[in-house]
LORO-207202 format. One line per field, with one value per residue: x, y, z of N, C-alpha, C in turn; residue number from 1; residue in three letters; chain. Coordinates in nm, 3 decimals, decimal comma, always signed. Each point is the difference from the previous one (the first is absolute). Example, Ala and Ser with C-alpha at 12.3 -4.5 7.8 and 13.67 -1.06 7.14 Angstrom:
2
n.c1 +1,319  -0,035
n.c2 -0,569  +0,105
n.c3 +0,780  -0,072
ca.c1 -0,089  +0,082
ca.c2 +0,119  +0,119
ca.c3 +0,000  +0,006
c.c1 +0,090  -0,077
c.c2 +0,120  +0,109
c.c3 +0,000  +0,073
n 1  2
res ALA  SER
chain A  A
end
This chain:
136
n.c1 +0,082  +0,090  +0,021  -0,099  +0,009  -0,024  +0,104  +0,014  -0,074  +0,070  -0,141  +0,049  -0,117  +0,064  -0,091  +0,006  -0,043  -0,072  +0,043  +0,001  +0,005  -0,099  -0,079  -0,077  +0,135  +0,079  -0,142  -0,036  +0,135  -0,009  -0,127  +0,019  +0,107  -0,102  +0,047  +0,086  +0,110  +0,067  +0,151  +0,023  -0,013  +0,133  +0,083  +0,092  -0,070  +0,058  -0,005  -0,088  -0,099  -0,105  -0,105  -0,062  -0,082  +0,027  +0,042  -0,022  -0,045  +0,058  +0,096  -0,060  -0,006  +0,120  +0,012  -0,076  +0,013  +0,094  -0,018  +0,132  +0,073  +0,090  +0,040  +0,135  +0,006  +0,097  -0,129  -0,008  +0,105  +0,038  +0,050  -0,029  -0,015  -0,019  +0,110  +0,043  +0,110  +0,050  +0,139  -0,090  +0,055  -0,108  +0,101  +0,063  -0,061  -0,027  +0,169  +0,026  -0,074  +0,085  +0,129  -0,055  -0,042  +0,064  -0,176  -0,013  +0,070  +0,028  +0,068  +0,110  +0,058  +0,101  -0,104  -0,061  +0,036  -0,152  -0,002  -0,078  -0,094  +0,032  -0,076  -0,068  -0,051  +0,058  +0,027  -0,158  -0,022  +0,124  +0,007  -0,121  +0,094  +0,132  -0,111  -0,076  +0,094  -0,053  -0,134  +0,032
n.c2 -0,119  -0,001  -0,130  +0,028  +0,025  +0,134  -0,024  -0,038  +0,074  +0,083  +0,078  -0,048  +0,005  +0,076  +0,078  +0,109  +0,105  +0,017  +0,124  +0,044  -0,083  +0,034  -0,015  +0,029  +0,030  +0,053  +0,020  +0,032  +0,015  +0,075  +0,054  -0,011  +0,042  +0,021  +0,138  -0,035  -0,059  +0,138  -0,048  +0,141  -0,042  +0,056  +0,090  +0,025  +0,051  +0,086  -0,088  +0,098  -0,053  -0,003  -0,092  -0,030  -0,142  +0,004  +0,048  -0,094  -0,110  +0,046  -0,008  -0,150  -0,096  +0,040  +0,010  -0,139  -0,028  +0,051  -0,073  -0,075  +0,070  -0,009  -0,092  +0,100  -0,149  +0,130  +0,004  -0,114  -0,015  -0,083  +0,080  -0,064  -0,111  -0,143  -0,025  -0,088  -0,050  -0,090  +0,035  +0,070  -0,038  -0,062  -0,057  +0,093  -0,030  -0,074  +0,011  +0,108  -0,092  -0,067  +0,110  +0,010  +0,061  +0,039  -0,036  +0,118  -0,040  +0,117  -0,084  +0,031  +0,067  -0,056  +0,020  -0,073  -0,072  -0,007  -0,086  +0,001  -0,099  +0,050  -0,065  +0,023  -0,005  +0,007  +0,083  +0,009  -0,051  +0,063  +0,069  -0,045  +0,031  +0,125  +0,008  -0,004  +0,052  +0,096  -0,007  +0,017
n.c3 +0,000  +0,065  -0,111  +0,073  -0,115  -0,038  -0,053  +0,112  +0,090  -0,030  -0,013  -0,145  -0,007  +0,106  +0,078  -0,090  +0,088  -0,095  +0,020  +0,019  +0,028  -0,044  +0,072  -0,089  -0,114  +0,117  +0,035  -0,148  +0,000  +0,097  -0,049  -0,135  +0,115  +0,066  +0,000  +0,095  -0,098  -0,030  -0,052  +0,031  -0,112  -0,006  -0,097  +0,079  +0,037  +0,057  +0,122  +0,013  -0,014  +0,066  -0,052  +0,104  +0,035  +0,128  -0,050  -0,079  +0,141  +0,078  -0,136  -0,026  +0,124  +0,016  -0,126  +0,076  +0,171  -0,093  -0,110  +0,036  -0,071  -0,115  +0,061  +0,045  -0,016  -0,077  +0,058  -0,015  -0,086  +0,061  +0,030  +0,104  -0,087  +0,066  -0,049  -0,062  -0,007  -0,134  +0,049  +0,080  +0,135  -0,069  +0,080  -0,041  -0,142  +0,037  +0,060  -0,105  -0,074  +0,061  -0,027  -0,126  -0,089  -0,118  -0,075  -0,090  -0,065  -0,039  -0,112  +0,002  -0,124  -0,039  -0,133  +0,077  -0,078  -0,005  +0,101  +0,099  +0,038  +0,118  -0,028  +0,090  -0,119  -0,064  +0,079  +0,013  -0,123  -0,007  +0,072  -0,065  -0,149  +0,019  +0,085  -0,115  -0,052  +0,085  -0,048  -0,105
ca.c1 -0,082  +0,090  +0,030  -0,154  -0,011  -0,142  -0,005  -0,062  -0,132  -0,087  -0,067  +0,064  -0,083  -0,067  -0,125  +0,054  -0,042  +0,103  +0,023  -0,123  -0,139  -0,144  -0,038  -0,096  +0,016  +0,069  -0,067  -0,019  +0,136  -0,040  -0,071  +0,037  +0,147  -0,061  +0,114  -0,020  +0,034  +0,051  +0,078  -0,016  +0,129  +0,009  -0,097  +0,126  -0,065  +0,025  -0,113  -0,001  -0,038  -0,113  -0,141  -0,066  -0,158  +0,009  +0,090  -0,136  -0,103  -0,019  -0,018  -0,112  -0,120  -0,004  +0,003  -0,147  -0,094  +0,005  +0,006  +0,143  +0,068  +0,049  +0,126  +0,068  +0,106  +0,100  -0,059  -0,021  +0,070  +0,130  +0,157  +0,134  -0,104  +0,111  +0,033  +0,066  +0,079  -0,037  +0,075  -0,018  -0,076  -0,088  -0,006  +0,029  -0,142  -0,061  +0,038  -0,026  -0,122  -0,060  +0,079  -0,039  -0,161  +0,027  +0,002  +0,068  +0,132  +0,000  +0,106  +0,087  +0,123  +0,129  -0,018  -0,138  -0,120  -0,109  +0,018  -0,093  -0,041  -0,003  -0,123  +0,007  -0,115  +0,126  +0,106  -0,054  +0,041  +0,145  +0,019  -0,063  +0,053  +0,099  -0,049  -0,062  +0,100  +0,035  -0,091  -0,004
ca.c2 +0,119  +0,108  +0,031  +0,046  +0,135  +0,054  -0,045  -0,223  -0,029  +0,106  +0,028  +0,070  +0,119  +0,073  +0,092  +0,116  +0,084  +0,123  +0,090  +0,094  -0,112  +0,029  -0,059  -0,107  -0,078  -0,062  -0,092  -0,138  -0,084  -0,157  -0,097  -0,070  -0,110  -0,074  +0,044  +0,127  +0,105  -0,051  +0,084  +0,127  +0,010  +0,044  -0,030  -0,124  -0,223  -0,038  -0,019  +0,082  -0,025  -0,129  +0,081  -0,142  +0,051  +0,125  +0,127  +0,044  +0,023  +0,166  +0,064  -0,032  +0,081  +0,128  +0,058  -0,027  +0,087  +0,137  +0,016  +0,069  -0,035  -0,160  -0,064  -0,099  -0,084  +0,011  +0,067  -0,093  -0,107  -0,008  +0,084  -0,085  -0,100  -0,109  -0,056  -0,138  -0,009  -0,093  -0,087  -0,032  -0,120  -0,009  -0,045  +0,131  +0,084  -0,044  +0,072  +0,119  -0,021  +0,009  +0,123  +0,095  -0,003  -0,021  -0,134  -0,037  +0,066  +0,000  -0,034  +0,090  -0,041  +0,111  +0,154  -0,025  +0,011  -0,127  -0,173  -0,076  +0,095  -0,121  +0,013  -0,082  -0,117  -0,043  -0,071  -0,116  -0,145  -0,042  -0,012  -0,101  -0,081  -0,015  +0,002  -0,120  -0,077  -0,019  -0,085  -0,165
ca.c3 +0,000  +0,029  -0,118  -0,064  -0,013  -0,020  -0,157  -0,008  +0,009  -0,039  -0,096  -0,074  -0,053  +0,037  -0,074  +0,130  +0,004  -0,028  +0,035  -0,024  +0,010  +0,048  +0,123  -0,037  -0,052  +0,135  +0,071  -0,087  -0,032  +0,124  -0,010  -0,092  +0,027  +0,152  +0,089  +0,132  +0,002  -0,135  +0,007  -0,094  -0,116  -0,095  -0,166  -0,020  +0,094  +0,143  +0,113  +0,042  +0,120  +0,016  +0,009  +0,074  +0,022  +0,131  -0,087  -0,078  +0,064  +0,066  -0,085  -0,038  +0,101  +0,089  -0,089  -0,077  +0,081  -0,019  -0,108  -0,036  -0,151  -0,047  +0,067  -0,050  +0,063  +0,047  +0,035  +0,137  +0,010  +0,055  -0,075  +0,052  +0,017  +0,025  -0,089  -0,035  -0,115  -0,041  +0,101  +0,145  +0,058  +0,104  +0,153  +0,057  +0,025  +0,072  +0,084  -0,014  +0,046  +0,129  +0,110  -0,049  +0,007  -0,115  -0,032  -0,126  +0,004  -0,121  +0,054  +0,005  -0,065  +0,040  -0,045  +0,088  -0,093  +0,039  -0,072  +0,052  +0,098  +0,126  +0,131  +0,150  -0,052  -0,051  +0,122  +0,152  -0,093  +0,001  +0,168  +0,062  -0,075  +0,080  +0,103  -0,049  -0,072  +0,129  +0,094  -0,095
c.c1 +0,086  +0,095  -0,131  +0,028  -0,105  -0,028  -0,060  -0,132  -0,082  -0,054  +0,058  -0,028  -0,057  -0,083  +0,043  -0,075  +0,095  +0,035  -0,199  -0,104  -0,127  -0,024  -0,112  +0,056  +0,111  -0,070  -0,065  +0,119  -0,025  -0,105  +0,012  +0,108  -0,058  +0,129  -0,019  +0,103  +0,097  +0,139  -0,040  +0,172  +0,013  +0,007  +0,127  -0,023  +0,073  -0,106  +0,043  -0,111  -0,090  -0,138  -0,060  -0,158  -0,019  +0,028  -0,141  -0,108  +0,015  -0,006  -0,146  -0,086  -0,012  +0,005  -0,156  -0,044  +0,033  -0,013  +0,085  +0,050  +0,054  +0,125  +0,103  +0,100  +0,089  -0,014  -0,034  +0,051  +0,134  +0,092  +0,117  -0,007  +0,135  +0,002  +0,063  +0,066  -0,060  +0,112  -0,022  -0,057  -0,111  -0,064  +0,046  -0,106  -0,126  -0,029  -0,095  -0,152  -0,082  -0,017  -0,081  -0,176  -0,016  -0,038  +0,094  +0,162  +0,059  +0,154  +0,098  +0,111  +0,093  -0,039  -0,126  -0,121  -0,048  +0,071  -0,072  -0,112  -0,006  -0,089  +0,015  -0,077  +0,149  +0,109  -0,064  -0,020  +0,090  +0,004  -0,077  -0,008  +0,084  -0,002  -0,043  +0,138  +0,133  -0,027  +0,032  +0,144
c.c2 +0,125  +0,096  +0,008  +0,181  +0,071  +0,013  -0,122  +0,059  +0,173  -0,001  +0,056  +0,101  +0,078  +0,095  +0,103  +0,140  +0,167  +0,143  +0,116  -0,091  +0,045  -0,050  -0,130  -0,082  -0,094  -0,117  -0,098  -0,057  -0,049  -0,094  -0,072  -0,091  -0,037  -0,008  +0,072  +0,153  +0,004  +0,129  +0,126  +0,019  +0,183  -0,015  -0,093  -0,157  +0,056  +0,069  +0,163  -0,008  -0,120  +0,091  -0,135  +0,104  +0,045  +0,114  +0,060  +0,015  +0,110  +0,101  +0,099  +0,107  +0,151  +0,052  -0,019  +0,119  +0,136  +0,030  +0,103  +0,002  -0,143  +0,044  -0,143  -0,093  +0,075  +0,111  -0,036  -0,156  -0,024  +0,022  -0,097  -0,147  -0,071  -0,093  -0,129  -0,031  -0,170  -0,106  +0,038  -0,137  -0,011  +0,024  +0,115  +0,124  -0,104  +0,057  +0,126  +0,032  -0,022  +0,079  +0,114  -0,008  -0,034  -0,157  -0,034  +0,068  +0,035  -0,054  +0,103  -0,056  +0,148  +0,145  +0,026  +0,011  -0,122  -0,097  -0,113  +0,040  -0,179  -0,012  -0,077  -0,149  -0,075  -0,041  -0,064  -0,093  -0,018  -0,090  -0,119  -0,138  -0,086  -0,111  -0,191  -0,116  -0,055  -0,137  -0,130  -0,073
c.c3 +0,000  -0,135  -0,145  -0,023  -0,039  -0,166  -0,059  +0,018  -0,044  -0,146  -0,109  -0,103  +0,065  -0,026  +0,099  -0,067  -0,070  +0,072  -0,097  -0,015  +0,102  +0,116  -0,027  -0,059  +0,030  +0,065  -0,139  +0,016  +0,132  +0,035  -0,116  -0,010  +0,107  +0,076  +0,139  -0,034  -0,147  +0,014  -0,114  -0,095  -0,057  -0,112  -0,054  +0,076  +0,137  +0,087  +0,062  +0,143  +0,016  +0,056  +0,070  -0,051  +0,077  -0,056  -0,081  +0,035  +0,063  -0,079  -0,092  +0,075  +0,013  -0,199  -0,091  +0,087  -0,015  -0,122  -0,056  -0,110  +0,027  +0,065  -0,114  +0,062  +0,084  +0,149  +0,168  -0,011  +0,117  -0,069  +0,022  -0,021  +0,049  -0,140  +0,011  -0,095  -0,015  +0,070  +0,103  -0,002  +0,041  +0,123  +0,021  -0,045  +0,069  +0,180  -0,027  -0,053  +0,200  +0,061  -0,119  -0,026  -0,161  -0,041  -0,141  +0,027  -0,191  -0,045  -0,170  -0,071  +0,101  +0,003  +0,085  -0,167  +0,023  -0,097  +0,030  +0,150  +0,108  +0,124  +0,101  -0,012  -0,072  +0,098  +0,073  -0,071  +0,008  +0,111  +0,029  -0,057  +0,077  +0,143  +0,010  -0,027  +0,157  +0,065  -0,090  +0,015
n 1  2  3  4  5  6  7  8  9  10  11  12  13  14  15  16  17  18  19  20  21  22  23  24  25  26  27  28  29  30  31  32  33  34  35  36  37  38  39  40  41  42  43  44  45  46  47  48  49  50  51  52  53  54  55  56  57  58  59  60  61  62  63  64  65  66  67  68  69  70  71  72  73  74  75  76  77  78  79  80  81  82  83  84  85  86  87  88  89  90  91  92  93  94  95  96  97  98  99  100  101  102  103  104  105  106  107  108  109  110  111  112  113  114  115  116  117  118  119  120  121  122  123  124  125  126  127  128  129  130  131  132  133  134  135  136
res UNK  UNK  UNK  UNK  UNK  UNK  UNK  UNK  UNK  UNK  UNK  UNK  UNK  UNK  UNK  UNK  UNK  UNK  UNK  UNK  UNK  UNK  UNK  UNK  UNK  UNK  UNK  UNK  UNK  UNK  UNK  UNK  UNK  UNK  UNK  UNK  UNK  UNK  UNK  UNK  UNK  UNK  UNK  UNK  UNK  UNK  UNK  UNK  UNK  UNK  UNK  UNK  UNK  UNK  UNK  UNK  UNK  UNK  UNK  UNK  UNK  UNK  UNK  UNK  UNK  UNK  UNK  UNK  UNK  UNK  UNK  UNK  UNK  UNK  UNK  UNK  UNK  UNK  UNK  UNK  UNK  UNK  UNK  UNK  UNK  UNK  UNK  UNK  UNK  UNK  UNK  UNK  UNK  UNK  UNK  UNK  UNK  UNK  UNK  UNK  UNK  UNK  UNK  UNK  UNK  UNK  UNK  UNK  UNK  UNK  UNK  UNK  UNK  UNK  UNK  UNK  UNK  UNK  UNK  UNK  UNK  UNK  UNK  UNK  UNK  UNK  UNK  UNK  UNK  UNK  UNK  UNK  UNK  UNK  UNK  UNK
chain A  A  A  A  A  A  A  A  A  A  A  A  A  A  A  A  A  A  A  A  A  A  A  A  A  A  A  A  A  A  A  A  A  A  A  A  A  A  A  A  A  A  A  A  A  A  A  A  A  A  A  A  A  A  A  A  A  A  A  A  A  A  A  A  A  A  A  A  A  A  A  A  A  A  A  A  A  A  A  A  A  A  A  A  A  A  A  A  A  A  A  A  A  A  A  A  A  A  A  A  A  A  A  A  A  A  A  A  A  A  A  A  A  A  A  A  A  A  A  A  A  A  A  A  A  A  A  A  A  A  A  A  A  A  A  A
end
């Protein structure tokens, strides 16, 4: 398990959110990827931030109940998101899933441009793969 990296089990097409992206049309790319959350790309592919459905739901509310202009991604997204390269270990974002709140992790070439995306649904299979192969 220990030599399990995040390249072995992350999503390789990722779906990521652009920079001036709408607010409605923020929340179709997550309900249509039946996502909680999705990294925000500049126009070169690197992860500039992350938008979760929490993000949109408050969004939402407080801009339906005021009937506010249009809001954009770059607007109420996390500026700072946690990232993953494709040789971390596993077992060491696993660690950083426990100690952080982040279910998806967006994962990161050298230049931080999107290369895949890593969920907590992906390492708790690992892990229980792992776990199983224990027991046999």
């Amino acid at each position: 398990m220990s030599d399990l990296t995040v390249g072995a089990l992350m999503g390789k097409h990722p779906t990521a959110i652009t920079l001036g992206t709408e607010l409605t049309e923020v929340v179709d790319k997550l309900l249509q990827h039946k996502a909680t959350g999705l990294p925000v790309v500049d126009a070169n592919h690197r992860v500039v931030g992350f938008v979760s459905e929490q993000d949109c739901l408050r969004k939402l509310l407080v801009s339906s109940y005021h009937c506010e202009g249009s809001l954009v991604v770059d607007e109420f997204m996390h500026a700072s998101p946690l990232t993953v390269a494709e040789t971390d270990s596993v077992v060491n974002v696993a660690e950083l899933m426990v100690n952080q709140k982040p279910k998806i992790y967006p994962v990161v070439d050298a230049q931080k441009r999107l290369v895949g995306l890593l969920s907590r649904h992906q390492v708790l299979r690992a892990l229980k793969d792992s776990r199983r192969a224990c027991e046999a």
